[in-house]
C-alpha positions in Angstrom: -12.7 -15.6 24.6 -10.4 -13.4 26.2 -9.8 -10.2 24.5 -6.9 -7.7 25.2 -6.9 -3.9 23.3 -4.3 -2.4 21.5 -2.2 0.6 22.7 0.7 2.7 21.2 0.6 4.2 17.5 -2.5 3.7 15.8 -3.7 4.6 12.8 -7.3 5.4 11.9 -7.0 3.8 9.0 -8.9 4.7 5.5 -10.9 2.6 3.9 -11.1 2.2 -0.1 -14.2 2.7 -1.6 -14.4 0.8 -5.4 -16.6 2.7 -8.2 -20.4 1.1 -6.9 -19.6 2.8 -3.5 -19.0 -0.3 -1.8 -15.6 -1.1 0.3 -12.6 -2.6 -1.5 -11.9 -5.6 0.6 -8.2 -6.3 -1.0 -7.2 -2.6 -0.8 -8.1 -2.5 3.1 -6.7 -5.3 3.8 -3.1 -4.5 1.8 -3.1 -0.9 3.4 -3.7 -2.7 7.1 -0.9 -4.8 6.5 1.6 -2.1 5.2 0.7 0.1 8.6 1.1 -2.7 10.5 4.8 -3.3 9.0 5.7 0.5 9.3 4.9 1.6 12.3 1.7 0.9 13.7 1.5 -1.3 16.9 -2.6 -1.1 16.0 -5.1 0.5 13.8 -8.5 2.0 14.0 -10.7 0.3 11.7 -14.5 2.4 10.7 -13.6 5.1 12.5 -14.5 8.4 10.9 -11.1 8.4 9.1 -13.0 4.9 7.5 -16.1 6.9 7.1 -18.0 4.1 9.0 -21.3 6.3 9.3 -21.6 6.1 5.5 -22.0 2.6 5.5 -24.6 0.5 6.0 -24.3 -1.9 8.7 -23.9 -5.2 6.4 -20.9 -2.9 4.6 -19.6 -2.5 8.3 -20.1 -6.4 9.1 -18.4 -7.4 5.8 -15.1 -4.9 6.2 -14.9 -6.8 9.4 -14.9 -9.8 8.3 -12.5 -9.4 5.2 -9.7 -8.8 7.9 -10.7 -12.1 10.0 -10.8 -13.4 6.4 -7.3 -12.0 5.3 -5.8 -13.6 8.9 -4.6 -9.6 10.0 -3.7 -9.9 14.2 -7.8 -8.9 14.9 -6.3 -8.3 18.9 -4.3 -5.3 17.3 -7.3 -4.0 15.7 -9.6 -1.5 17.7 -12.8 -1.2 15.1 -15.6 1.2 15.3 -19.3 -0.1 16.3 -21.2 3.1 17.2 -24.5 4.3 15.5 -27.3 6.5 16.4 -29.1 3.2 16.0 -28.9 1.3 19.5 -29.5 -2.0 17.5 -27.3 -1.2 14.9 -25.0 -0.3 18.1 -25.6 -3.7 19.4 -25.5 -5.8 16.2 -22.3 -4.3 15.2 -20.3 -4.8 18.8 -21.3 -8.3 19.1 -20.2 -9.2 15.7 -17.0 -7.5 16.4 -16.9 -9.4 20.0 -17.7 -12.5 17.9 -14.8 -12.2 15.2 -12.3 -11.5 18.1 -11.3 -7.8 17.5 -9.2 -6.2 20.5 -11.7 -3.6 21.0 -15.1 -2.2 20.2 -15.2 1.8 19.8 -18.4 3.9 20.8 -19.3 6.8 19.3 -22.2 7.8 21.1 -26.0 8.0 19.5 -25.4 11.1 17.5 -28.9 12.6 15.9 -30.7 13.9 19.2 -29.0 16.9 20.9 -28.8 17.6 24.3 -30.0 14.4 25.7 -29.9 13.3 29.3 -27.0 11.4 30.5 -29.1 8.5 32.0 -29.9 7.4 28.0 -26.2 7.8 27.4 -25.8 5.6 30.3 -28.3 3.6 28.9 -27.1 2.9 25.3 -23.5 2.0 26.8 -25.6 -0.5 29.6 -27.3 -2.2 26.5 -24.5 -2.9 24.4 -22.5 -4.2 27.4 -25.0 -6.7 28.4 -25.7 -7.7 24.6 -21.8 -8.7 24.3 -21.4 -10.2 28.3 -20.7 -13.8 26.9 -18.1 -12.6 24.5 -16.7 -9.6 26.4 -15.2 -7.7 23.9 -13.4 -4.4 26.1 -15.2 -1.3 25.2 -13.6 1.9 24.1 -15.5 5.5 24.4 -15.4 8.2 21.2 -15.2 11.3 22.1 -16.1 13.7 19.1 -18.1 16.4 20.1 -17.3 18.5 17.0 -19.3 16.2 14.8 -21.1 14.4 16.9 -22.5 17.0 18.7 -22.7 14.6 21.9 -19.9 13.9 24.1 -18.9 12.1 27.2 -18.6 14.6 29.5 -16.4 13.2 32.5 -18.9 12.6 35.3 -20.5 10.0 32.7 -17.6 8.4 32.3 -16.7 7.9 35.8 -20.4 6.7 36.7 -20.0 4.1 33.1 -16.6 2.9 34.7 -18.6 2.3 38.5 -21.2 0.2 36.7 -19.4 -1.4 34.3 -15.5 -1.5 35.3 -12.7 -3.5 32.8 -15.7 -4.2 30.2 -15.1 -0.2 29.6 -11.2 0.2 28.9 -10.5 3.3 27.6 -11.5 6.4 25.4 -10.8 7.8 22.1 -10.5 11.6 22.4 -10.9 13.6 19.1 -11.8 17.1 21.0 -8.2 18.5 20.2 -8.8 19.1 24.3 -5.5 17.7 25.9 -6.9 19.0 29.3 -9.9 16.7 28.8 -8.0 13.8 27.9 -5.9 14.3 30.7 -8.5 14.7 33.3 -10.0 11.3 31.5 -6.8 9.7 31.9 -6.9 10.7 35.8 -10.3 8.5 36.4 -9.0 5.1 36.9 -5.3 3.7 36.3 -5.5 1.2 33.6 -8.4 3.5 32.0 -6.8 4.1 28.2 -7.1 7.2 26.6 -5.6 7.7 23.1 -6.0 11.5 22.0 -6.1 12.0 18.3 -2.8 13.9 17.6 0.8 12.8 17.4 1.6 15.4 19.6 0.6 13.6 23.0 2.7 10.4 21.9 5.7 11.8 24.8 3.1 12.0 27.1 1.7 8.5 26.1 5.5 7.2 26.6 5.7 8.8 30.1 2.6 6.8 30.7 -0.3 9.4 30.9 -1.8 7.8 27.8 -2.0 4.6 25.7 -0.7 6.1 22.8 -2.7 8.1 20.0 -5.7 6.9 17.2 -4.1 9.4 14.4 -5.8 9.6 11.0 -2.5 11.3 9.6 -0.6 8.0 11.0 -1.9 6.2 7.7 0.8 8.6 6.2 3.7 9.3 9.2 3.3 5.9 11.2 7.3 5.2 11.0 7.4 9.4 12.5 5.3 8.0 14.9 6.6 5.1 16.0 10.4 6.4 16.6 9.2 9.8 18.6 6.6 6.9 20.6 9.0 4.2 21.3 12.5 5.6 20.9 11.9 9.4 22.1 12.8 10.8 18.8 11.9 14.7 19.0 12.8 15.6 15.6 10.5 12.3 14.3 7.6 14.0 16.2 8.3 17.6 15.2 8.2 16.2 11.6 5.0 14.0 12.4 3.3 16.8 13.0 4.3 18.8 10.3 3.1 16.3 8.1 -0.4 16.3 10.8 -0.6 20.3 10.2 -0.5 20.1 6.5 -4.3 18.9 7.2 -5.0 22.1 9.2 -8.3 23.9 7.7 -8.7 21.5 4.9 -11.1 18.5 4.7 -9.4 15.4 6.5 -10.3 12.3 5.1 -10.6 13.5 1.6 -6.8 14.5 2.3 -5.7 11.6 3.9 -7.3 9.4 0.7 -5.8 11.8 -1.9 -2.4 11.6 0.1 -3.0 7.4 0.1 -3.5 7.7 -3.8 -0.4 9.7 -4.3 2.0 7.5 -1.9 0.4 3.9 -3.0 0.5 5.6 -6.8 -3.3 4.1 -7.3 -6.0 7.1 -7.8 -8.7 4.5 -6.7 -7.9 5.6 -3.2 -9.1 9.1 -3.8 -12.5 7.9 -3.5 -14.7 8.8 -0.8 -18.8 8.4 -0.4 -21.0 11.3 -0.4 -21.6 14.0 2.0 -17.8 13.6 1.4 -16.1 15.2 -1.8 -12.7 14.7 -3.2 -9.7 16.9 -2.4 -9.6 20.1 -4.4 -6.5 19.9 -7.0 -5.2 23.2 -5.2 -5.4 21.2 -1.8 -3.9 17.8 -3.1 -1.0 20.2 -5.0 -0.2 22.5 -1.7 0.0 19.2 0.7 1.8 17.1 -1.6 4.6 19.7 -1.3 4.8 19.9 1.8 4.6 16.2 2.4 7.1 15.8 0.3 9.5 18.6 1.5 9.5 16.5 5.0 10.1 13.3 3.4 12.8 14.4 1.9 14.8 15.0 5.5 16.1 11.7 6.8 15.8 11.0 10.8 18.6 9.3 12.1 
């Protein structure tokens, strides 16, 4: 099966939770299909906008499969199959491999600190050899805040010399354009997507793939005209809408946001350690959400 990954605007999509905790299959798969119709050339799916580390690994399995079940263009879809579990890591890439998604995303084993880079190295050779009969191309996450690992550049360069086009590309969620530049510089063809709107020119001048944005489940059709049509004044208001997030807990936002948009509070749910927007938070970025939607960009 050949496989090819996604690249332009892509959201890292939410994903509904229903009142046992479990992921809401239909909700998913309607809001997948309504980025994918406004904007998105791709999404993200169980990234930590979809809180994928607060699911077990049969929730993560099933998510998956109610896409491939719902028919949704799986080669456009980039899904996340990291876990500080190397099995789990394993389990979860192959089954993604197996279904057909355009890419697998790696966040790296996250509990122990400070580890060596030869188990790094390690943990990527194990899932690559796991998935070699159905080569599903391999993305990096880079998320040092929360993960408290990264891949520092080096690793990446000696990952790409072992394991070439089975390794296309890397998520950066450092905030660190300089990083993700000096990613970007390894290898041409090497994708890197930084996390905010605001690299989307440079993606269109080529020096990235595009950008993995959880606030692109809410500006997507920004997005899309500042990535594909050059549209300044679309970015500048893309990232208004992005800075409403600043200093305030993201994927509780993003969800509250969802619920107002889509009208349906079942969106504001999200699974513990995670708690609800604050009513003072939903109020203060609704307004300002609102104040840009109500400009019109030519």
């Amino acid at each position: 099966m050949e496989h090819t990954g996604p690249r332009g605007v892509i959201a890292a999509i939410a994903t509904p939770i229903d009142p046992d905790g479990v992921p809401d299959y239909g909700r998913a798969v309607a809001l997948a299909r309504l980025l994918l119709s406004h904007g998105c050339d791709g999404l993200n799916v169980l990234g930590t906008t979809g809180e994928a580390t607060s699911f077990s690994r049969q929730q993560r399995e099933a998510v998956m499969n109610a896409y491939r079940d719902a028919g949704l263009p799986l080669g456009k879809l980039m899904v996340g199959t990291g876990a500080a579990a190397v099995a789990d890591a394993v389990a979860l890439t192959r089954h993604a491999a197996e279904l057909g998604f355009g890419g697998a995303l790696l966040l790296p084993p996250f509990y122990y600190k400070g580890v060596p880079e030869d188990g790094l190295f390690a943990y990527v050779e194990r899932i690559v050899t796991a998935t070699a009969t159905v080569p599903v191309p391999l993305y990096l996450y880079h998320n040092p805040s929360l993960t408290g690992v990264g891949w520092r550049v080096e690793l990446v360069r000696r990952l790409l010399d072992a394991f070439g086009t089975r390794l296309r590309g890397l998520k950066d969620a450092s905030g660190d354009l300089d990083y993700a530049r000096s990613i970007a510089s390894i290898a041409h063809g090497f994708d890197v997507f930084p996390t905010s709107e605001v690299a989307l020119l440079e993606a269109r001048e080529g020096r990235f793939a595009g950008c993995i944005s959880a606030t692109a489940n809410l500006n997507a059709d920004l997005c899309a005209r500042a990535y594909h049509g050059g549209d300044a004044a679309a970015l500048d208001q893309a990232m208004t809408i992005r800075n409403l997030f600043e200093g305030r807990p993201l994927v509780a936002g993003i969800k509250a946001m969802l619920a107002y948009c889509l009208g349906d509070p079942a969106w504001n749910r999200v699974l513990p350690p995670l708690s609800p927007f604050t009513a003072t938070d939903r109020a203060a970025v609704i307004s300002g959400y609102d104040a840009v939607r109500s400009l019109r960009v030519a």
